[in-house]
Every structure is written in structure tokens, then in C-alpha cells.
PLY file of the C-alpha trace (Angstrom):
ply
format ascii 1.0
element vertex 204
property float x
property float y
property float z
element edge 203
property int vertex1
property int vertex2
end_header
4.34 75.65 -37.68
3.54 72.84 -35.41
4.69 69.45 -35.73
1.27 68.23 -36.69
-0.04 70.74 -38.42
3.38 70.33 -40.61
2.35 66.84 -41.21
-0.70 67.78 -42.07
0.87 69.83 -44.88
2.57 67.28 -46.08
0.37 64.27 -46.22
-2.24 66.96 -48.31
0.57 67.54 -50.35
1.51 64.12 -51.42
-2.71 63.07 -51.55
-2.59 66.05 -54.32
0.37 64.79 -56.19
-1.17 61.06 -56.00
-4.49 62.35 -57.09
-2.40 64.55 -60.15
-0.42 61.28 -61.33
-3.84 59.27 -60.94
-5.76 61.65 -63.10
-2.57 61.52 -65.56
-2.79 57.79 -65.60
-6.40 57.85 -66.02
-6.38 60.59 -68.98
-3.70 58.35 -70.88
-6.14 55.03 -70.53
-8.94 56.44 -71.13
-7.67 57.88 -74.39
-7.93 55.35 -77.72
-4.84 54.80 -79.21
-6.23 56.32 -82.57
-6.56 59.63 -80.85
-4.50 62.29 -81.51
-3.86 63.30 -78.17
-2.44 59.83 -76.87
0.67 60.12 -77.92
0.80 63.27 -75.84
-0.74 61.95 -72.86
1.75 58.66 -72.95
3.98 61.71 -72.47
2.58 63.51 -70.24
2.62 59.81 -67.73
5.97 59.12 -68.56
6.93 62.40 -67.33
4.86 62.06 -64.07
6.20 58.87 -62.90
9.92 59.96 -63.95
9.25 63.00 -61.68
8.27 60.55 -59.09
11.45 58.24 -59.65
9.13 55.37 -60.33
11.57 54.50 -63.16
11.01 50.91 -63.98
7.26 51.93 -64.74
8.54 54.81 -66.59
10.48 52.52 -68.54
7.53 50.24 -69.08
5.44 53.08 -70.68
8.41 54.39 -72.59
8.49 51.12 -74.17
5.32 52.04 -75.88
6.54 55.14 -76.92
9.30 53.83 -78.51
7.61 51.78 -80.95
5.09 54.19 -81.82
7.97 56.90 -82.07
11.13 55.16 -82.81
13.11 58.09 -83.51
11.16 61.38 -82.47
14.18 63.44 -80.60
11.77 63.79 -77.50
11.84 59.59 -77.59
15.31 59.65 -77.76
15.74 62.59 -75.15
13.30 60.40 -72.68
15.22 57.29 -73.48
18.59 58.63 -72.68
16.77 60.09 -69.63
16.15 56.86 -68.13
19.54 55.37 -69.15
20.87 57.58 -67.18
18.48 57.22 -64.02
19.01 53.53 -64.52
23.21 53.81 -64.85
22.96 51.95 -68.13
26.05 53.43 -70.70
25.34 51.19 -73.42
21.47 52.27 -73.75
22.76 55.73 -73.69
25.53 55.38 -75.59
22.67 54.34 -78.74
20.50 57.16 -78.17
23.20 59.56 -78.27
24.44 58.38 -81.22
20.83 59.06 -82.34
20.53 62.19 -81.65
23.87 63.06 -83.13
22.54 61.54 -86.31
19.51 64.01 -86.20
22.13 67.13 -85.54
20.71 67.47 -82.12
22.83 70.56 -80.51
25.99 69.35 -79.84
25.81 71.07 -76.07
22.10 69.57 -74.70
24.09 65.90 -76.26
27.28 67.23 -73.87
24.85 68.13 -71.28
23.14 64.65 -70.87
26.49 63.26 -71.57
27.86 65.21 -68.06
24.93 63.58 -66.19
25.78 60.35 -67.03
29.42 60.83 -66.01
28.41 62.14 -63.14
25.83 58.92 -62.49
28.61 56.36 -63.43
31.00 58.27 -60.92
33.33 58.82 -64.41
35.31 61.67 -63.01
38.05 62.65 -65.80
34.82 62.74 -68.31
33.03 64.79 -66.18
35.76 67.21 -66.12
36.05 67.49 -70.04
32.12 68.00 -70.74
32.13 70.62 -67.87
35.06 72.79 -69.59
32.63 72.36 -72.66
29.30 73.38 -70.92
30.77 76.47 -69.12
32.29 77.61 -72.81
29.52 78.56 -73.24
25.86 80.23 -71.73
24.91 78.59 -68.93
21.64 78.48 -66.85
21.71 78.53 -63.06
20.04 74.96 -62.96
22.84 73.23 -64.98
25.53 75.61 -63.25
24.33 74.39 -59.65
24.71 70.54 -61.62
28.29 71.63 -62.20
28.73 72.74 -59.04
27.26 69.43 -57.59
29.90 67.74 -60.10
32.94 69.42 -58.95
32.26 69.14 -55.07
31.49 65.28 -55.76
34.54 64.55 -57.57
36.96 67.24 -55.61
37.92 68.12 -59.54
40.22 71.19 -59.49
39.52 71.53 -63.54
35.96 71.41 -62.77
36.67 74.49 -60.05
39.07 76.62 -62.45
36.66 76.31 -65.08
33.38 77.19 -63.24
35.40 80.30 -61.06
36.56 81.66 -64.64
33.32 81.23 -65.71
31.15 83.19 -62.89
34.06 86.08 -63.42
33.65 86.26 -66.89
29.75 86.49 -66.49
30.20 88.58 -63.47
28.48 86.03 -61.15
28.94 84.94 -57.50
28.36 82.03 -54.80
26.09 83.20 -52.42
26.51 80.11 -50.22
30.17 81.04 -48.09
30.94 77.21 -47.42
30.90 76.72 -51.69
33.12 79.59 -51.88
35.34 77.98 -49.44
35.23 74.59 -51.18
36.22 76.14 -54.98
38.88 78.03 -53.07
40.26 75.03 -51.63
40.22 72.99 -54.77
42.10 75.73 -56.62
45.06 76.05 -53.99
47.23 73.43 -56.06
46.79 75.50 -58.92
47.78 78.53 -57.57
50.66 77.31 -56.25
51.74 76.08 -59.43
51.63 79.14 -61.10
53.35 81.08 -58.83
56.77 82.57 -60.18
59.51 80.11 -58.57
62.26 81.23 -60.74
64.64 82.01 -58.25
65.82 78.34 -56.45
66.86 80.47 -53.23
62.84 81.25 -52.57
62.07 77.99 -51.57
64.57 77.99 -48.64
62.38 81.39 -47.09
0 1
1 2
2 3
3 4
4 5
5 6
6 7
7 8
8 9
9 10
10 11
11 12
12 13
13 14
14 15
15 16
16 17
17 18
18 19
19 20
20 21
21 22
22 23
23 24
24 25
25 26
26 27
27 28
28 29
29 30
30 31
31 32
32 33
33 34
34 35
35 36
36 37
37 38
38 39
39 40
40 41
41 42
42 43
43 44
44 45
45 46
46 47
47 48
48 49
49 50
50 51
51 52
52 53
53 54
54 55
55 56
56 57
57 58
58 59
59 60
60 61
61 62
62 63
63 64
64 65
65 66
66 67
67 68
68 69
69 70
70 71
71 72
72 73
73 74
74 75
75 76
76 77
77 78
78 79
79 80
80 81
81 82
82 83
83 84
84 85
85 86
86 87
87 88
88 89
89 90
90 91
91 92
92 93
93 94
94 95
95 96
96 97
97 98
98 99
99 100
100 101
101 102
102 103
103 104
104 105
105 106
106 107
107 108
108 109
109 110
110 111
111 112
112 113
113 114
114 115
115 116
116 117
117 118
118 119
119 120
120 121
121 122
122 123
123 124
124 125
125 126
126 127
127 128
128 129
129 130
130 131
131 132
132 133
133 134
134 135
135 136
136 137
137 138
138 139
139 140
140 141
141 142
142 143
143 144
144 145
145 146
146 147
147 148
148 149
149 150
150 151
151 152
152 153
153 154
154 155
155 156
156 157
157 158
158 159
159 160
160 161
161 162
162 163
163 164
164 165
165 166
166 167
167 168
168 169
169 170
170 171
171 172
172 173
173 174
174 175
175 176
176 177
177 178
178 179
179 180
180 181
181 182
182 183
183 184
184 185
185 186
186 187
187 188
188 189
189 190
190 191
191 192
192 193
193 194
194 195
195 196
196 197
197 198
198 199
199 200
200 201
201 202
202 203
């Protein structure tokens, strides 16, 4: 594909997702507050614009949300979201403990929990969340997250738990240069657990 014509491409594309966020906007105002759909469309922007990273708009919007819907889990979901995007531990900190006060599963609260670790470069609390998420089923969306996590933070925990967890589920790396960087992060490991019993093999 030409240079051009790939620019082409691409300036259609983003007219199409400007005219899709502009028809979102335009649903959600035209849509009286007493309808029952508006909560759904104040949603359905919200979602758009955090798709877009336009967060401090996002954040205006959710503002309404949150008073109409103080403590509906998918407000509380959204505004741990945008803590997150927005590196701010003491909003997320109250919205977890929200959610934890409505039994939300223990693992999606572990799971947002991880990404804000990860956002507030928090390495030894990434570790223990990712020894929690890989405990148990994991998709390949949050397993390529954990990935992300343990490159980022060179974290040999991070790369002993998610190697024990692809051979316990039978799964593989297809990309060569991640095997090469779990493999690397494990070497300390391995060499702690080999056998030195005999004081003699270290002088081989």
C-alpha cells in the first residue's frame, strides 16, 4: 500500500471514529434526563472518550454519573477506571473499598488493583497481585498485561509465576525475544536451586 493511499486509510479511519464519538455525544444530549435510556447513553460517552484517552472529559461526564448512581458497581468500576488512568491511589483506594463492600469478586478487585501498581510503577505490589491473578484462570488479554508487568519491572516472581502458569495450562510464547526475556529473569532462580551440597563444586 502506498504511502498516500495509507494515509488515506487512516485519515477515513479517524473521520469515522470522530463521526462515531460525535453521534455518541449527540445521542446522550439529545436524550432528557427523565428518559430511561440516559443513564445508558451517559455510559455509552463515557466509554467513548475513555477509549479515546480524553480522560479529563471522561471525568467530567463521570461526575454526572456519580451522582445519579452513587454506588452502582459499573460507577464504581468506571471510577476506579479513571483513577487509575489519572495515577490517583487515594480515589482508587475509595472505590475499591466500595466494591469490596458490595462483595465484588475478589480477583476483577485484584485485577484493577495490578493496573494501578503497574501505573504507580509499585513493583513489589505488582508482584503479589500477579501470583494471585495467575492462581487462577486467566484470559490472554490480562496474561499479555502480566507479561507487560513483568518485562517492565524485570520481576523474577512475576516470571516464575507466569512460566508455571503457561505449563500448568499447557500454553506457550509465540514471540522468541519474550521467551528469551522470562528465561533470563529466571536464571537467578535456577541457580539457587541448584544442589550445592558438596563445598568442593564450586572450585570446578
Amino acid at each position: 500500500m502506498e504511502a498516500s493511499t495509507l494515509q488515506k486509510y487512516f485519515s477515513h479511519c479517524l473521520q469515522l471514529y470522530r463521526c462515531t464519538l460525535e453521534l455518541i455525544e449527540k445521542k446522550y444530549r439529545d436524550t432528557p434526563r427523565k428518559n430511561k435510556k440516559y443513564i445508558k447513553r451517559l455510559r455509552d460517552l463515557i466509554n467513548a472518550l475513555l477509549a479515546k484517552e480524553r480522560y479529563i472529559e471522561a471525568n467530567y461526564f463521570f461526575k454526572e454519573l456519580h451522582t445519579l448512581k452513587p454506588d452502582h458497581v459499573y460507577t464504581l468500576k468506571t471510577g476506579y477506571e479513571l483513577s487509575i488512568r489519572t495515577f490517583s491511589k487515594k480515589e482508587a483506594s475509595i472505590y475499591e473499598e466500595k466494591l469490596i463492600s458490595l462483595n465484588y469478586p475478589e480477583l476483577e478487585i485484584i485485577w484493577y488493583r495490578l493496573q494501578l501498581f503497574f501505573a504507580l510503577n509499585y513493583k513489589e505490589g505488582a508482584e503479589s497481585c500477579c501470583e494471585y491473578i495467575l492462581s487462577n484462570k486467566v484470559g490472554n488479554e490480562r496474561l499479555s498485561f502480566i507479561l507487560e508487568s513483568c518485562i517492565k519491572f524485570k520481576s523474577e516472581p512475576i516470571a516464575f509465576y507466569f512460566s508455571r502458569h503457561l505449563r500448568k495450562n499447557k500454553l506457550d510464547l509465540k514471540s522468541a525475544n519474550q521467551k528469551s526475556e522470562i528465561k533470563k529473569l529466571l536464571i537467578p532462580r535456577l541457580i539457587k536451586a541448584l544442589p550445592y551440597q558438596n563445598d568442593q563444586l564450586l572450585n570446578h
